[in-house]
C-alpha positions, 0 to 999 in steps of 0.5 A, spaced: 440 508 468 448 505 467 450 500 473 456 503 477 462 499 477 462 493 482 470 494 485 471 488 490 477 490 494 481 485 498 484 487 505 480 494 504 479 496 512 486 495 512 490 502 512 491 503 504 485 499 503 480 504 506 483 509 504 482 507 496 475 505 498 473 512 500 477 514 494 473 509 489 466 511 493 467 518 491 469 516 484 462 513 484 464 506 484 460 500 488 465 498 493 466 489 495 470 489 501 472 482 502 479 482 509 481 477 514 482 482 519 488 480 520 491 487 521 485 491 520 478 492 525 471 492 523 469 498 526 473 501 519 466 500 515 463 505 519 468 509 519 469 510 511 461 510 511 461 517 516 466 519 510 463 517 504 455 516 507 455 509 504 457 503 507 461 498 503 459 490 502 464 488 507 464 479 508 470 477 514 474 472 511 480 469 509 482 469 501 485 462 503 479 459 503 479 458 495 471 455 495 469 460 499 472 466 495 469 461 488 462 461 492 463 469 493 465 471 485 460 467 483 453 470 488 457 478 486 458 480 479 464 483 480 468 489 475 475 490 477 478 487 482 484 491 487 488 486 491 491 490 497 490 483 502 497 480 504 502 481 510 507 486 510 511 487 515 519 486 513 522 485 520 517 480 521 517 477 513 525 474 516 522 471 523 516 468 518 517 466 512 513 461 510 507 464 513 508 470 508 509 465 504 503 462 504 499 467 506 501 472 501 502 467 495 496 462 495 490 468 497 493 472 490 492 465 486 485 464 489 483 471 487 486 470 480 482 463 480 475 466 482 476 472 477 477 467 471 471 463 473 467 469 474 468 472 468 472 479 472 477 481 467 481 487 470 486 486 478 490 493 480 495 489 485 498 492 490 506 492 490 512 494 492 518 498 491 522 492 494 523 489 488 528 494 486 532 491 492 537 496 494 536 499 485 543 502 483 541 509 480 536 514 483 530 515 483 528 508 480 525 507 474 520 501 473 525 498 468 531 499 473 532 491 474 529 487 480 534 486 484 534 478 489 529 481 495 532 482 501 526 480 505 521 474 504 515 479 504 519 484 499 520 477 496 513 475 495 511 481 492 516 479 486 514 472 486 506 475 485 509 479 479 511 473 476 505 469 478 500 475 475 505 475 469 505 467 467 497 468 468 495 475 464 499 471 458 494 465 458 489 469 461 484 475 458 485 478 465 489 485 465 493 487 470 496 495 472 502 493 478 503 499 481 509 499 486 508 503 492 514 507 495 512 509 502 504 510 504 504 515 511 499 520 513 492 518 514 485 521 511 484 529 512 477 527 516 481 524 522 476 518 521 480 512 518 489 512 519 494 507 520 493 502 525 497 498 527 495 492 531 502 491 536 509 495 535 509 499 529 513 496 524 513 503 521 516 510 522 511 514 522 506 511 527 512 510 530 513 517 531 506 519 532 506 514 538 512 517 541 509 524 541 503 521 543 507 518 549 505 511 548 512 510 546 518 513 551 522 514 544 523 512 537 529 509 535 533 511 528 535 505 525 542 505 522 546 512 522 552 510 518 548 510 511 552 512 505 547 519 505 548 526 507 546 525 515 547 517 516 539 515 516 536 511 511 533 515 504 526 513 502 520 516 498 514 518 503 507 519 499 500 521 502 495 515 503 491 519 499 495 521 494 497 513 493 488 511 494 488 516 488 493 513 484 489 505 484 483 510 481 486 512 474 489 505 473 483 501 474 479 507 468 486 505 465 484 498 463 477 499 463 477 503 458 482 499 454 488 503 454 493 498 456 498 496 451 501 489 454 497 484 459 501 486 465 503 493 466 508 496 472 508 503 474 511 506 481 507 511 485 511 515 489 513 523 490 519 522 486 523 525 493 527 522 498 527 524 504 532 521 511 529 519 516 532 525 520 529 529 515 522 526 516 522 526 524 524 535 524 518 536 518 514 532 523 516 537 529 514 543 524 508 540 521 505 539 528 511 543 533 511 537 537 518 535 540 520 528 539 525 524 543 529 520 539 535 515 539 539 512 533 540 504 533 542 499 529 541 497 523 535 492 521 537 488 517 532 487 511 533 495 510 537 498 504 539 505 504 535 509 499 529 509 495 525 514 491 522 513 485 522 516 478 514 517 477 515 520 469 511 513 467 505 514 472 504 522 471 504 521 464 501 514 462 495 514 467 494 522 469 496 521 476 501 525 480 502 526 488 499 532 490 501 532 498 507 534 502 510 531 506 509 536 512 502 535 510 502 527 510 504 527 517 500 533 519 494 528 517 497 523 522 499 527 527 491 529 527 489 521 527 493 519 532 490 524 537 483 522 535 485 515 537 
């Protein structure tokens, strides 16, 4: 009988975590689970094994602790490794640099290191269409170039690019870099979403707050962007979409198609859409009314991002399959079962 694949997946009951992890269940993959709870809850696990019917090997800690993350590759054979376990909320990135700094960077470092003592060879990392900065032409290709971050967490994102780079040339350790756009939406069970502990940083739990009522409104921030309604433009892709995409580029290098050490690809729908947009698909989608009010700018926020996704939909066989309206109905039903 051939042994499943053993995928250790750092950060995985974090939101785009769990999601993956059913995905990578589904595909037939035995799933590793290592997270520091840190913007996530223990209760996922179970959760993603009343989807799946299998619970994932989950250990609590943090990827700080280098020999403890050295002691775990050894005790567990591990395949492939998806690495999702960072920080990543860009408001707070400008209040806590060095916290993003540290916690982002050295956990990245670790895992690379225990790879390299274990033996493991292939790391999905999970990246950020914020290393485009504010890209000169849309949609952004991947080889659009990077621009100065405009946020320490978009910053760490590019340094970690660099690191896996330097790494992958000295190493025989492969990397698939995918750059997300904007993951919203929550899995069709209603069974695990995004949970964000505190304020949400993000519009849409944003929204689905406010039409739950735990908010009194939502706040449009900036209303004098350079686009067709003066709300910012971005690339909003169903988690599940996104969790799929992490599945045909770990067959990607395990099946040795890769060309270079290190390779890049957005994952996207290839769409923008303004925020205004987003919050009356939302009213659609559900035919819940929301109240909103338009605010300043953040700053760390750029007026439009959508990608070009030619490369992924070509190389690695993927494309986003869910609409929009689907996404935040998805998210709509989560939030209720909360």
């Amino acid at each position: 009988m051939k042994t499943k694949k053993r995928i250790l997946v750092t950060g995985g009951l974090g939101y785009i975590g769990s999601h993956t992890v059913v995905e990578l269940q589904e595909a037939g993959y035995e799933v590793y689970i290592i997270d520091n709870l840190s913007n996530s809850r223990p209760g996922v696990a179970d959760r993603i094994a009343s989807i799946t019917g299998i619970r994932p090997h989950t250990e609590i800690f943090d990827l700080q602790d280098r020999d403890r993350l050295l002691r775990y590759f050894q005790e567990h054979r591990i395949d492939g490794v998806i690495h999702f376990a960072a920080s990543k909320a860009v408001g707070e990135s400008v209040q806590k640099p060095l916290h993003y700094y540290r916690n982002n960077l050295v956990s990245l470092m670790n895992v690379l290191e225990a790879m390299r003592a274990s033996g493991s060879r292939h790391i999905i990392f999970s990246s950020s269409c914020t290393v485009y900065g504010q890209a000169d032409q849309m949609p952004i290709t991947e080889n659009a170039p990077l621009k100065p971050a405009e946020s320490p967490y978009g910053n760490t994102k590019k340094i970690s690019e660099d690191i896996l780079s330097d790494f992958a040339g000295v190493s025989d350790i492969r990397v698939v870099s995918l750059r997300y756009f904007n993951p919203i939406g929550a899995h069709p069970s209603a069974q695990i979403g995004e949970l964000p502990l505190g304020v949400p940083q993000n519009l849409v739990p944003f929204i689905t707050q406010t039409a739950a009522g735990i908010r009194e409104e939502l706040s449009v921030f900036g209303s004098d962007y350079p686009t067709p309604d003066g709300t910012a433009i971005r690339d909003y892709i169903h988690v599940v979409d996104l969790a799929q995409a992490h599945i045909a580029a770990l067959k990607y290098l395990s099946e040795g198609k890769n060309s270079d050490t290190i390779e890049f690809f957005n994952v996207g729908t290839g769409k923008g859409s303004s925020v205004l947009e987003v919050i009356h698909a939302f009213e659609r989608a559900t035919g819940v009314k929301l109240r909103y009010k338009m605010a300043p700018r953040r700053p760390g926020d750029i007026t439009e991002a959508y990608a070009d996704t030619t490369k992924a939909n070509r190389i690695l066989g993927w494309k986003a399959r869910k609409t929009l309206e689907q996404a935040l109905y998805d998210a709509w039903q989560w939030q209720k079962t909360l």
